[in-house]
N, C-alpha and C positions, 0 to 999 in steps of 0.2 A: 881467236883464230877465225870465225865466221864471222868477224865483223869484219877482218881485213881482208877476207874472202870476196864478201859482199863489197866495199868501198873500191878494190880493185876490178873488182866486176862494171861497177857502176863506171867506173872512172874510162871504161874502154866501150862504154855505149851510151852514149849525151841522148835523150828525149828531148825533142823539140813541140812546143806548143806554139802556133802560129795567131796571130791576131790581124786580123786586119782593121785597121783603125780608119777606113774611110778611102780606101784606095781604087784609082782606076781600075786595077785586078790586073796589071799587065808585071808586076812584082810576086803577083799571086800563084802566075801561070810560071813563070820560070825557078817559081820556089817547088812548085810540083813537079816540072821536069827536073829537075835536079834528083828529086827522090824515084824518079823513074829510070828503067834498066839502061838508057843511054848513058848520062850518066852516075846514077849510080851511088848515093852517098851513103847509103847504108852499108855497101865496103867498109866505112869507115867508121861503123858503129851507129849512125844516126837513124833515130826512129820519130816516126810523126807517133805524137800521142791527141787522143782527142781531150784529156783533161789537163789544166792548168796545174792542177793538183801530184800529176805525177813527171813533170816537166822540169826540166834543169836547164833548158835553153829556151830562152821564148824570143820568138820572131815576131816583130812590129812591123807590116808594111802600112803605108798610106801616110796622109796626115793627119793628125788629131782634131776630129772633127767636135763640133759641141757635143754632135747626140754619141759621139762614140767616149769623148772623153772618161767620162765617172765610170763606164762598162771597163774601160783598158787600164784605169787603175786599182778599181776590184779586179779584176782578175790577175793584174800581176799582184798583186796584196796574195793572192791564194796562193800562188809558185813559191815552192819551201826554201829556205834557204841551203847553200850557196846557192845563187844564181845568176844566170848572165842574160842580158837583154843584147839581141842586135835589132840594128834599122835596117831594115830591108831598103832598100834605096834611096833616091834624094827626098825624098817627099818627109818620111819623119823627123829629119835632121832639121828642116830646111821650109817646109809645106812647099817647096819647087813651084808649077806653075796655076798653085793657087794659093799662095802668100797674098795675105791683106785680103781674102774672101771674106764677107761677113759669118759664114760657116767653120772656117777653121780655126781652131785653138792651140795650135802644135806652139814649138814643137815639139816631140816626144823630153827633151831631159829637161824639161821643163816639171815634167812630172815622176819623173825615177832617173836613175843613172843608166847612160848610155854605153856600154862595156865594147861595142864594137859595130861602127858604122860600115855597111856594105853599099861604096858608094854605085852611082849609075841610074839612069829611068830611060828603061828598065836595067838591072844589073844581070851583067851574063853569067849564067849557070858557073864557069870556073871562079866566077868570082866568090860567087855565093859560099860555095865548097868551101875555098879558101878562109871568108870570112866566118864560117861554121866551125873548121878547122883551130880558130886563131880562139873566137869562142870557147871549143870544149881545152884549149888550154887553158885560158882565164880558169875557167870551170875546176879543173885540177888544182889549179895555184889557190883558190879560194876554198879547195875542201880540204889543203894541206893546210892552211892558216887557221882553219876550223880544229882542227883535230890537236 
């Protein structure tokens, strides 16, 4: 009975840990107004956490840089299972308008599965929601297939 307490608790509040893998910060900035009172996604259950560790959604903005690479695979290596990885924008899908840099190594599902891309540079706050939205269902579907 407190396990299904706890899994339906969980299930109706997703932690996000955010990564940035080499980004201009213009992904970064609209990923923090989203969680600010305009709009607001924590309505919806969503909490920034500052550790990998206690996270069930992790946000990748940027492209995969060299020096960031081995850091944004440890660190999703630590996110417990179920988990769902989104792309914050064009850049991790794609390294956008620094494709073929000798610096970048992207891109991101090159290195983990990519559960949901939030396209846009920059992507607009509704979108974000949406794609966070689309996220903590994955999320649900993956901790039902668990159990």
């Amino acid at each position: 009975m407190l396990r299904k307490l706890i899994d339906e608790s969980a299930a109706k509040s997703p932690w996000i840990y955010h990564i940035n893998a080499g980004s201009c910060n213009g992904c970064d900035i609209e990923l923090v107004s989203v969680l600010t009172p305009r709009y607001d996604a924590e309505r919806c259950g969503f909490k920034l956490t500052g550790s990998p560790r206690h996270a069930d959604i992790v946000v990748v903005s940027g492209p995969i840089t060299v020096q960031t690479r081995d850091r944004v695979v440890r660190t999703l290596s630590q996110v417990p299972e179920p988990k769902v990885v989104v792309a914050l924008g064009s850049c991790p899908r794609s390294g956008n308008v620094f494709k073929g840099s000798y610096s970048i190594d992207g891109p991101l599902d090159k290195y983990c599965h990519v559960d949901v891309s939030v396209a846009g540079c920059t992507p607009k706050p509704e979108a974000i929601i949406a794609g966070l939205a689309k996220a903590a269902e994955i999320l649900k579907e993956k901790r039902k297939e668990m159990h």
